[in-house]
Structures are given as C-alpha cells and as structure tokens.
Biopython code that builds the backbone (N, CA, C, O; Angstrom):
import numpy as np
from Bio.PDB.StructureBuilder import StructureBuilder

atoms = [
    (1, "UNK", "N", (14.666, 5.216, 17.105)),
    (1, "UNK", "CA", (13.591, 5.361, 16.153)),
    (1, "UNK", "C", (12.616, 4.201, 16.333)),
    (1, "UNK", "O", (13.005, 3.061, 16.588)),
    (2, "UNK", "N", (11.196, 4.573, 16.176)),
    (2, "UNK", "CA", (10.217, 3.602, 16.048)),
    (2, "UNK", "C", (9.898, 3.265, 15.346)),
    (2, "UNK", "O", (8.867, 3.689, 14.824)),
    (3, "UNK", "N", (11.062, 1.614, 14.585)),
    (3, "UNK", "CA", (10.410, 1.099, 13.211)),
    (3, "UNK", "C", (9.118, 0.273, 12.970)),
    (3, "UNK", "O", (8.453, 0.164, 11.940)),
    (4, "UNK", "N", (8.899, -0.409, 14.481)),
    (4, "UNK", "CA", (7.454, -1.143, 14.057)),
    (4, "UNK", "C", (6.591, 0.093, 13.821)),
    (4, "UNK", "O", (5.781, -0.155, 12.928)),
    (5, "UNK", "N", (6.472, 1.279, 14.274)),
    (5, "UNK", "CA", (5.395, 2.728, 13.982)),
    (5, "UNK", "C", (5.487, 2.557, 12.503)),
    (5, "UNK", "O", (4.721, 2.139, 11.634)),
    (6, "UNK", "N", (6.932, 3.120, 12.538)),
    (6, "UNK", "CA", (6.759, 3.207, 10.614)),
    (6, "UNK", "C", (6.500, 2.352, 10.008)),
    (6, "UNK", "O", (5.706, 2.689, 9.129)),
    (7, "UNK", "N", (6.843, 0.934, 9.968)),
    (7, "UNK", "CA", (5.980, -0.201, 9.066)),
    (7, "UNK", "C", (4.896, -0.619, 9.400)),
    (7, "UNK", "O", (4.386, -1.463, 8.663)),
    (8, "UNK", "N", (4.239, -0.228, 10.493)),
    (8, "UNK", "CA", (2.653, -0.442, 10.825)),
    (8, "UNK", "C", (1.919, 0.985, 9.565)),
    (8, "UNK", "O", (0.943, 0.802, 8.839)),
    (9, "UNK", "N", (2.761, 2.335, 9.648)),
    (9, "UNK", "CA", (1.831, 3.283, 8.964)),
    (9, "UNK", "C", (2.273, 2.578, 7.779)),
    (9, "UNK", "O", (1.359, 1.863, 7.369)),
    (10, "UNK", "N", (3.398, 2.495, 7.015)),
    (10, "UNK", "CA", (3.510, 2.195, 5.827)),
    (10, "UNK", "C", (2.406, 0.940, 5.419)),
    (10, "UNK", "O", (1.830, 0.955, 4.331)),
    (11, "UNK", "N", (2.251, 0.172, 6.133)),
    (11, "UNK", "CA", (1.537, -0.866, 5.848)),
    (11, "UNK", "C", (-0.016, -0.519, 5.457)),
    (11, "UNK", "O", (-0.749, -0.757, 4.497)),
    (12, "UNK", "N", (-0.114, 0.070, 6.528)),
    (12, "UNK", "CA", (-1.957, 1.223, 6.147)),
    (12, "UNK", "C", (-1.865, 2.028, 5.299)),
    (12, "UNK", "O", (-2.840, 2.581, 4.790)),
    (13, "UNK", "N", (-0.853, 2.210, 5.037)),
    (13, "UNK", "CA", (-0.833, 2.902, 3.763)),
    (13, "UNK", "C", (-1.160, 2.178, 2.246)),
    (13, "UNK", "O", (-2.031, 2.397, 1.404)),
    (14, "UNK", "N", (-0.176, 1.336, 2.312)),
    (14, "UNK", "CA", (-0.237, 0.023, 1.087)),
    (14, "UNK", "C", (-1.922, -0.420, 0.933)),
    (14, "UNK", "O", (-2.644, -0.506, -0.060)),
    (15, "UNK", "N", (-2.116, -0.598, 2.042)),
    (15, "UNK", "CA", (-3.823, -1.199, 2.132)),
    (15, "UNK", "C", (-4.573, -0.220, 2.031)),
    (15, "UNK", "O", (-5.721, -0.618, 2.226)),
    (16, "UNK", "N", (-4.544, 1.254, 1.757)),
    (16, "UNK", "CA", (-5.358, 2.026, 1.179)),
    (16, "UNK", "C", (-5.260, 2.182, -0.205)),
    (16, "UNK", "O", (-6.235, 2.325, -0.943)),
    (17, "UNK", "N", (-4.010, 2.155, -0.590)),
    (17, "UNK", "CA", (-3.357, 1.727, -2.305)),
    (17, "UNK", "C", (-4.066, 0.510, -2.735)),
    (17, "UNK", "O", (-4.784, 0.603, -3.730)),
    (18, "UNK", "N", (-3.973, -0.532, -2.170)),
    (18, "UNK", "CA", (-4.524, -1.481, -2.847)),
    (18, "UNK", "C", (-6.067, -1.447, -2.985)),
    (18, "UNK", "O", (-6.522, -1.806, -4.071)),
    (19, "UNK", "N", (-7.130, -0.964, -1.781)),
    (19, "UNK", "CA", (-8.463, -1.045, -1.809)),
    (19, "UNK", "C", (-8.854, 0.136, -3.252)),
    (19, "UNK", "O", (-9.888, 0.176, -3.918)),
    (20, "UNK", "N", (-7.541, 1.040, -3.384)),
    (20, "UNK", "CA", (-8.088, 2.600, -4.099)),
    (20, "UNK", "C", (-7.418, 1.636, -5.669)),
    (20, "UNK", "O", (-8.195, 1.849, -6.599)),
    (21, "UNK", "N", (-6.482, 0.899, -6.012)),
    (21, "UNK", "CA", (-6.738, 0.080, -7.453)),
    (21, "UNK", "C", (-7.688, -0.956, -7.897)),
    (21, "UNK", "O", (-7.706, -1.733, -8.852)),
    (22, "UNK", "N", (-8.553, -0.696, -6.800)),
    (22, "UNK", "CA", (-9.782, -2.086, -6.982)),
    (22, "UNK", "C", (-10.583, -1.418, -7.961)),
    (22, "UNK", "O", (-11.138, -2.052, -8.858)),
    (23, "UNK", "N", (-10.720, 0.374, -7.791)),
    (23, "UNK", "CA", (-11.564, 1.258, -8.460)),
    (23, "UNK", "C", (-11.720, 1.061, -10.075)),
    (23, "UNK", "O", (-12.627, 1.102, -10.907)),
    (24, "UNK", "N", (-10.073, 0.785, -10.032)),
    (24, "UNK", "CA", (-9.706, 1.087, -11.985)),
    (24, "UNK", "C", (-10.064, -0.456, -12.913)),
    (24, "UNK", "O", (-10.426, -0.678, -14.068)),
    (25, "UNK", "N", (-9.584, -1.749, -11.123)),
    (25, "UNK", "CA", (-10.463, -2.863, -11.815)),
    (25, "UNK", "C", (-11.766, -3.024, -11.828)),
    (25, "UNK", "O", (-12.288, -3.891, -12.529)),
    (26, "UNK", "N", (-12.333, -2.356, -11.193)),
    (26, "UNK", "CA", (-14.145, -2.458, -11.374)),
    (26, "UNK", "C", (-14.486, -2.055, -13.025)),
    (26, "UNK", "O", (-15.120, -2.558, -13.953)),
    (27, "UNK", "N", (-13.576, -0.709, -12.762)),
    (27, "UNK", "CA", (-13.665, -0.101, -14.514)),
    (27, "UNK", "C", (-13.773, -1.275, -15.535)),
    (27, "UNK", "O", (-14.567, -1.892, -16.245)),
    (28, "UNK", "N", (-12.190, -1.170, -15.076)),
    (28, "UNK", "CA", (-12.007, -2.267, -16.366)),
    (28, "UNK", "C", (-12.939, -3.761, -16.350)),
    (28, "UNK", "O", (-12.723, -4.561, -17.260)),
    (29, "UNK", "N", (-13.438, -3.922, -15.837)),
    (29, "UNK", "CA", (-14.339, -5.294, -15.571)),
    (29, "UNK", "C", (-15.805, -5.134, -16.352)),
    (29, "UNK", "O", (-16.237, -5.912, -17.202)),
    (30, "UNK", "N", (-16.597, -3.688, -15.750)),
    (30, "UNK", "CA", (-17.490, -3.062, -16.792)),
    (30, "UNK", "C", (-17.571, -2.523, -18.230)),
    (30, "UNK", "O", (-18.647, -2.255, -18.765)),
    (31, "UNK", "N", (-16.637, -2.410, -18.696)),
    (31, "UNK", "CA", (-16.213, -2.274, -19.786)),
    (31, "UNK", "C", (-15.406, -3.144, -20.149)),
    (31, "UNK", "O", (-14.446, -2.715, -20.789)),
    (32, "UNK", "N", (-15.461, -4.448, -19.929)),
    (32, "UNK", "CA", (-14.778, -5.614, -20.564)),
    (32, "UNK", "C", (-13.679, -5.451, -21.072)),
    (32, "UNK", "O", (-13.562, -5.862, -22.226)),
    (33, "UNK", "N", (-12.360, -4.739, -20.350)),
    (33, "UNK", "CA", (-11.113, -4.813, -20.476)),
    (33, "UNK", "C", (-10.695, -5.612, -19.952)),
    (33, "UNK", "O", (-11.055, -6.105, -18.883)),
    (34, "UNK", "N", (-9.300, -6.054, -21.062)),
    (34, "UNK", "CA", (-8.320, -7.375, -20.169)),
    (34, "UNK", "C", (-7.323, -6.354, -19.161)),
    (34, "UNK", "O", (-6.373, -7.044, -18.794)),
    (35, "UNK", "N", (-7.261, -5.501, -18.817)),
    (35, "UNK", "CA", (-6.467, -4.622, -18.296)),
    (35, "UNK", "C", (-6.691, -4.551, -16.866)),
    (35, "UNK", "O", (-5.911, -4.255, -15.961)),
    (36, "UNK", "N", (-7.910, -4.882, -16.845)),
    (36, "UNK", "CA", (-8.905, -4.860, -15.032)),
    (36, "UNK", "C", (-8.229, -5.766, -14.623)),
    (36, "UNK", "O", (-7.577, -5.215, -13.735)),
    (37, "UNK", "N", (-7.764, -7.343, -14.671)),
    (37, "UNK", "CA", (-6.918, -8.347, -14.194)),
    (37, "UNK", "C", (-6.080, -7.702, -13.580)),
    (37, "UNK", "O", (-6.360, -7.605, -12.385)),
    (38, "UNK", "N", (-4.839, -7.039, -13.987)),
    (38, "UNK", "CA", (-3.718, -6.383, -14.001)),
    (38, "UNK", "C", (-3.486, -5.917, -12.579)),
    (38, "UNK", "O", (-2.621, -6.199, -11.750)),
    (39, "UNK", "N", (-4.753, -4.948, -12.562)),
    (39, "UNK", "CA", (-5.357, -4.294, -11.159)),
    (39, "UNK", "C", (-5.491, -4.771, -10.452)),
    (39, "UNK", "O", (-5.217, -4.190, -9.402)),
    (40, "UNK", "N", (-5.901, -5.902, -10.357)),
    (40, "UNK", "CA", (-6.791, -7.035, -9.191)),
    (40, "UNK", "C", (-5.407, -8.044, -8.922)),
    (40, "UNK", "O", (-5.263, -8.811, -7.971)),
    (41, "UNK", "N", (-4.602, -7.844, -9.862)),
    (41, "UNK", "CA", (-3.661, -8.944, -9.163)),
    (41, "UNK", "C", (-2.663, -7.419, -8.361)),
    (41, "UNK", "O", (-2.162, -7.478, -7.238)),
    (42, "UNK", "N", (-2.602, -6.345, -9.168)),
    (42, "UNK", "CA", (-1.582, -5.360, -7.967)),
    (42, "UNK", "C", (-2.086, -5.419, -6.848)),
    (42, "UNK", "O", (-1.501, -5.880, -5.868)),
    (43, "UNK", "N", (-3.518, -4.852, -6.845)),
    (43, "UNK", "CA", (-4.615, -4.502, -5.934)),
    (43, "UNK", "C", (-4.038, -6.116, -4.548)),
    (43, "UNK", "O", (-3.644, -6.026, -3.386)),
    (44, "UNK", "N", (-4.149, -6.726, -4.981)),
    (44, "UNK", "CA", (-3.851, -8.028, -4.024)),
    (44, "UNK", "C", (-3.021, -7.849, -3.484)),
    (44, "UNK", "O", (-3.057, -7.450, -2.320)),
    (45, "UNK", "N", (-1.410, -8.201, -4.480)),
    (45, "UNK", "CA", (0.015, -8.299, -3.833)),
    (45, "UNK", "C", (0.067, -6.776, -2.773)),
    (45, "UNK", "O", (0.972, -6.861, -1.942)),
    (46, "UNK", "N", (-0.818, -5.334, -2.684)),
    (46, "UNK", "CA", (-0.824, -4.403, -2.295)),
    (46, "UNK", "C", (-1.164, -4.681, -1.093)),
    (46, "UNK", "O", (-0.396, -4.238, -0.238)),
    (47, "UNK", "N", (-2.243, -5.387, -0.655)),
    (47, "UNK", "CA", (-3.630, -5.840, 0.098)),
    (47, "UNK", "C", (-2.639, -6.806, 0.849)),
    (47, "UNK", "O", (-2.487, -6.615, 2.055)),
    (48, "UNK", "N", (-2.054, -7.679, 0.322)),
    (48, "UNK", "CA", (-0.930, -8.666, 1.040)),
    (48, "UNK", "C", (0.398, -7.894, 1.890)),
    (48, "UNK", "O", (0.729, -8.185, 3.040)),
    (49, "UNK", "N", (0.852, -7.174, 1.296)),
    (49, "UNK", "CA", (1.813, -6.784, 1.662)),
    (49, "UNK", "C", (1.541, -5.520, 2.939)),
    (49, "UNK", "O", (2.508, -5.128, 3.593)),
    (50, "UNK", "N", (0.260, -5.008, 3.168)),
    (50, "UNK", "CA", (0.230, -4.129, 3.339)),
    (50, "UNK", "C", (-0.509, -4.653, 5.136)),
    (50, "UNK", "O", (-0.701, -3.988, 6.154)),
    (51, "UNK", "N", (-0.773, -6.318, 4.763)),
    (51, "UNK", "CA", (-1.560, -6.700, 5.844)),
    (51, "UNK", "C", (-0.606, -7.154, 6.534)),
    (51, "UNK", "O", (-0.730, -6.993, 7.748)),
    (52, "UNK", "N", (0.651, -7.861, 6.042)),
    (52, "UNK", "CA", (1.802, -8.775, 6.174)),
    (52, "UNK", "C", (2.675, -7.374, 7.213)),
    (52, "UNK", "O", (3.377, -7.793, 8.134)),
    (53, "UNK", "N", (2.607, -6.037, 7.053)),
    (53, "UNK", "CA", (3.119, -4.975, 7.787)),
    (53, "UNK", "C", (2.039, -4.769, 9.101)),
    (53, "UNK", "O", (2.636, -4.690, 10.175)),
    (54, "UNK", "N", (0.728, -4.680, 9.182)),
    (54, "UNK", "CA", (-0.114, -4.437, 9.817)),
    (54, "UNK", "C", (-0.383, -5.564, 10.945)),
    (54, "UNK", "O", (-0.927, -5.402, 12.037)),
    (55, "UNK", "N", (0.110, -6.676, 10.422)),
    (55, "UNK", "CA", (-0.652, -7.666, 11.994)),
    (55, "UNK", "C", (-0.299, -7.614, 13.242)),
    (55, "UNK", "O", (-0.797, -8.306, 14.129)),
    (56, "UNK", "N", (0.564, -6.808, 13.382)),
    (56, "UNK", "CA", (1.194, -6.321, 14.812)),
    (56, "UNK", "C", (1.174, -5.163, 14.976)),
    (56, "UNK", "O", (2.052, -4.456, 14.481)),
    (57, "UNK", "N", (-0.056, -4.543, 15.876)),
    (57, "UNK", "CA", (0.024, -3.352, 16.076)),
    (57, "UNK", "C", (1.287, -3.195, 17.344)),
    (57, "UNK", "O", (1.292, -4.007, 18.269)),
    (58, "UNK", "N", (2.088, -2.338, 17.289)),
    (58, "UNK", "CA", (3.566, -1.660, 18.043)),
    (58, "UNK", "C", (2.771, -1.205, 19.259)),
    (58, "UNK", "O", (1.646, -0.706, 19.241)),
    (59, "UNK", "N", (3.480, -1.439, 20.243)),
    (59, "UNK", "CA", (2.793, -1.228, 21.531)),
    (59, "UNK", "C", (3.255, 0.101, 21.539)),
    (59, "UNK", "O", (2.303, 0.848, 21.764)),
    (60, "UNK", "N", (4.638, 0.905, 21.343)),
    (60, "UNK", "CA", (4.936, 1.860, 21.588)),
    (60, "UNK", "C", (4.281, 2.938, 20.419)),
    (60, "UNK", "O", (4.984, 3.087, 19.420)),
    (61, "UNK", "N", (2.849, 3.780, 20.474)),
    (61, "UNK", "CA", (3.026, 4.460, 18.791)),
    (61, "UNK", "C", (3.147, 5.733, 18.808)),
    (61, "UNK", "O", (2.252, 6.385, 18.268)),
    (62, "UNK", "N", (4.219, 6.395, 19.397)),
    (62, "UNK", "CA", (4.300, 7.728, 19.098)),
    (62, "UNK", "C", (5.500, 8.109, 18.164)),
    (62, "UNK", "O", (6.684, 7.830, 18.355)),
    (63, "UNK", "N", (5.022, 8.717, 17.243)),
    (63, "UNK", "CA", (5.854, 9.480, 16.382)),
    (63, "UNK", "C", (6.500, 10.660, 16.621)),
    (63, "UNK", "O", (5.781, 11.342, 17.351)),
    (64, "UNK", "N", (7.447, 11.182, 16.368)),
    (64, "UNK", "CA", (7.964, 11.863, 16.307)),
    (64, "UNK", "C", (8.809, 12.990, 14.773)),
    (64, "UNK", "O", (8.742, 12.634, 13.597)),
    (65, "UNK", "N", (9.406, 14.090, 15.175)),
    (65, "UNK", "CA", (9.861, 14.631, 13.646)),
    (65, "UNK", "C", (10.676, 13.490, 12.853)),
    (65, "UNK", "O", (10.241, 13.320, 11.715)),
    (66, "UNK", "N", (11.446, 12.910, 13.105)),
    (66, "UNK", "CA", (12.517, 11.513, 12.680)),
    (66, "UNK", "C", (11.592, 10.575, 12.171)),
    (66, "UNK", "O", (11.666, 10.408, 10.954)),
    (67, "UNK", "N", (10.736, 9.914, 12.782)),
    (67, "UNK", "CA", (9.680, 8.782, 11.992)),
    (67, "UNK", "C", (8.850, 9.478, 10.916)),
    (67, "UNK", "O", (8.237, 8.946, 9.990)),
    (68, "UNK", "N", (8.960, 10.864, 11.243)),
    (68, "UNK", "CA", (7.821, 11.532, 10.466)),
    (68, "UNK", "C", (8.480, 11.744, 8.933)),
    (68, "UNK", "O", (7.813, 11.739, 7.898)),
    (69, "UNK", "N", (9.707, 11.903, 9.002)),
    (69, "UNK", "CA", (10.362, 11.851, 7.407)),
    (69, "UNK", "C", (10.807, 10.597, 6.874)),
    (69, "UNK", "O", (10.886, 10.300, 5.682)),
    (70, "UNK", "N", (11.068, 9.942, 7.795)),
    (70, "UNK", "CA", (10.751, 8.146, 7.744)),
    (70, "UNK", "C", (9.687, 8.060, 6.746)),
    (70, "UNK", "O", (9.800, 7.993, 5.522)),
    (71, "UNK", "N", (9.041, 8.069, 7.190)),
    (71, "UNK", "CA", (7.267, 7.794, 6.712)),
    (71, "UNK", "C", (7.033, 8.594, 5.727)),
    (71, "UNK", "O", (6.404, 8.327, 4.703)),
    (72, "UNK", "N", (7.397, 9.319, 5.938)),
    (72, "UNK", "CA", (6.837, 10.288, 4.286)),
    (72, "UNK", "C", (7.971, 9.817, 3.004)),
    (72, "UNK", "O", (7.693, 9.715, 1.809)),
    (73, "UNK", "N", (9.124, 9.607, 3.567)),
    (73, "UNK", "CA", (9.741, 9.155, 2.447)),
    (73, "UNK", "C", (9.820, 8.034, 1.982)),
    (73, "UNK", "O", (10.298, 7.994, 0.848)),
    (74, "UNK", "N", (9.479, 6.925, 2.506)),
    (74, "UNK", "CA", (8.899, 5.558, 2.738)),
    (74, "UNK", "C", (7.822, 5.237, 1.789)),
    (74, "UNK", "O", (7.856, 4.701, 0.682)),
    (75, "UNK", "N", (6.906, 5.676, 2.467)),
    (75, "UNK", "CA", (5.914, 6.076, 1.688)),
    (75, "UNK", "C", (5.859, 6.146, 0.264)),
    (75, "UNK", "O", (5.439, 5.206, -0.411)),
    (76, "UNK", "N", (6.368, 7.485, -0.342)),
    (76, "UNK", "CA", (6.539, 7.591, -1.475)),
    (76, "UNK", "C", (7.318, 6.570, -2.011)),
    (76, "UNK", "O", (6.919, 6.620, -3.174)),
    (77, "UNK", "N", (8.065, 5.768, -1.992)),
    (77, "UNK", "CA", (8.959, 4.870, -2.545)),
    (77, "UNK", "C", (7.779, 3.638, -2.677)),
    (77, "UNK", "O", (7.634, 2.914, -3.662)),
    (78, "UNK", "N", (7.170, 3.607, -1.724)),
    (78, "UNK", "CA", (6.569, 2.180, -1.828)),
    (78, "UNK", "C", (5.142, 2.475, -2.446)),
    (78, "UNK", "O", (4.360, 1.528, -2.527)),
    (79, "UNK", "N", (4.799, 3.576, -2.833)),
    (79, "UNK", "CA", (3.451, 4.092, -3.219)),
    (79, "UNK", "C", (3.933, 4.031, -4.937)),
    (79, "UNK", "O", (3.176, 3.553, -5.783)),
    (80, "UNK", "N", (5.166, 4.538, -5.246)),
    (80, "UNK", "CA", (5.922, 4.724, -6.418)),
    (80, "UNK", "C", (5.803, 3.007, -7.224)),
    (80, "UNK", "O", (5.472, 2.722, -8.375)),
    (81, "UNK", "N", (6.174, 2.210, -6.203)),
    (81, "UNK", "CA", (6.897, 1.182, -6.553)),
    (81, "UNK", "C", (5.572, 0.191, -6.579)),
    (81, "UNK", "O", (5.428, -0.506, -7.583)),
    (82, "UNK", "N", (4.870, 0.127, -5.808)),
    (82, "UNK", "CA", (3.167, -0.544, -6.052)),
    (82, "UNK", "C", (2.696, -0.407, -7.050)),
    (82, "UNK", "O", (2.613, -1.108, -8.058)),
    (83, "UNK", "N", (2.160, 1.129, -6.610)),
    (83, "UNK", "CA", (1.991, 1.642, -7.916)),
    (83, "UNK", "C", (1.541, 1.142, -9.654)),
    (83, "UNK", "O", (0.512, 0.883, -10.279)),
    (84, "UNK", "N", (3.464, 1.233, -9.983)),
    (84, "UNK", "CA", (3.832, 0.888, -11.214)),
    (84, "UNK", "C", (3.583, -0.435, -11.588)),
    (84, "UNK", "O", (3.817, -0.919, -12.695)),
    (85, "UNK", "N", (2.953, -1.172, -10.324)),
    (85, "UNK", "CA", (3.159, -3.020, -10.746)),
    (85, "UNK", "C", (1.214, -3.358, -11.856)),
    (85, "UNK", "O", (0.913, -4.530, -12.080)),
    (86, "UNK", "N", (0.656, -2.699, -12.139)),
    (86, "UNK", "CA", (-0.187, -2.868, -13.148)),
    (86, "UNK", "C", (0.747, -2.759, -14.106)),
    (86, "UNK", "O", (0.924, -3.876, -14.593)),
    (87, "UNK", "N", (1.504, -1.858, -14.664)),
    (87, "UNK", "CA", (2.186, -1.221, -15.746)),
    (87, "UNK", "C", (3.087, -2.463, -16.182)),
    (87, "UNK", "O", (3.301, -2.424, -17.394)),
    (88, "UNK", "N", (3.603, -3.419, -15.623)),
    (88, "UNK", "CA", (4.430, -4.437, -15.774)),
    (88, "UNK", "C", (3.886, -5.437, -16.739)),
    (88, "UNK", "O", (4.528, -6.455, -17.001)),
]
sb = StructureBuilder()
sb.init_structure("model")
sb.init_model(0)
sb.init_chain("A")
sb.init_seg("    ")
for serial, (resi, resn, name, xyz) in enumerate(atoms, 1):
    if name == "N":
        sb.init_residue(resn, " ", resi, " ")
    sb.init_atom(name, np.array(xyz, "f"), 0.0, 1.0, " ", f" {name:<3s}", serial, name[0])
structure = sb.get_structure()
C-alpha cells in the first residue's frame, strides 16, 4: 500500500477544510461574534496539520482500489474529527 499517497491526499484534504472554516470566521468577524475566533484557531491547527502531511510530495502516486478506501475512510474520520474542534 501507498501510505505517503494517502497522507499526502489526506493532507489536501485537511487544507481544503481549513481554507473552507475561514468562511464561517469571516462571518463571525462581520457580525462581531466571539465565535469567529473559534474558527480561525480550527481553521489554523487544520491549515497546520494538513501542511505538516503535504511537504513531501511521494514520488510513487498511483492509487489504486486499496488506497482508494484508505482515503475515503480516512478522510471521513479526520474531516469528522477537525471538524468538531470549533465546537470544543
């Protein structure tokens, strides 16, 4: 199995999560909620974590059916688990 593949996608993944909670802190920033913080600090640790997977692109990147449920189930766990970290 190709795990640098899957934690390179998972990682682009995280970093589309984090750029897409910047949205709800803009909100909250224009409408002078303390709630926009919240966002901007997930939005980060998302943005961190997601770059901290990404700085090595895998020389080998082909996927296959096996990485491919890798990744989708991956995915969801860490999309789940990001996610929820405003809510904290």
């Amino acid at each position: 199995m190709n795990y640098r593949m899957v934690f390179y996608i998972i990682g682009y993944i995280l970093r589309i999560e984090g750029g897409a909670m910047l949205l709800p802190a803009l909100t909250g920033w224009i409408y002078l909620e303390e709630e926009g913080i919240a966002y901007v600090i997930a939005a980060g640790i998302c943005l961190f974590a997601g770059t901290l997977l990404t700085i090595k692109k895998p020389k080998n990147t082909s996927i296959f059916a096996k990485e491919g449920f890798v990744i989708t189930s991956l995915s969801w766990i860490a999309l789940s688990i990001f996610g929820a970290l405003p809510m904290l």
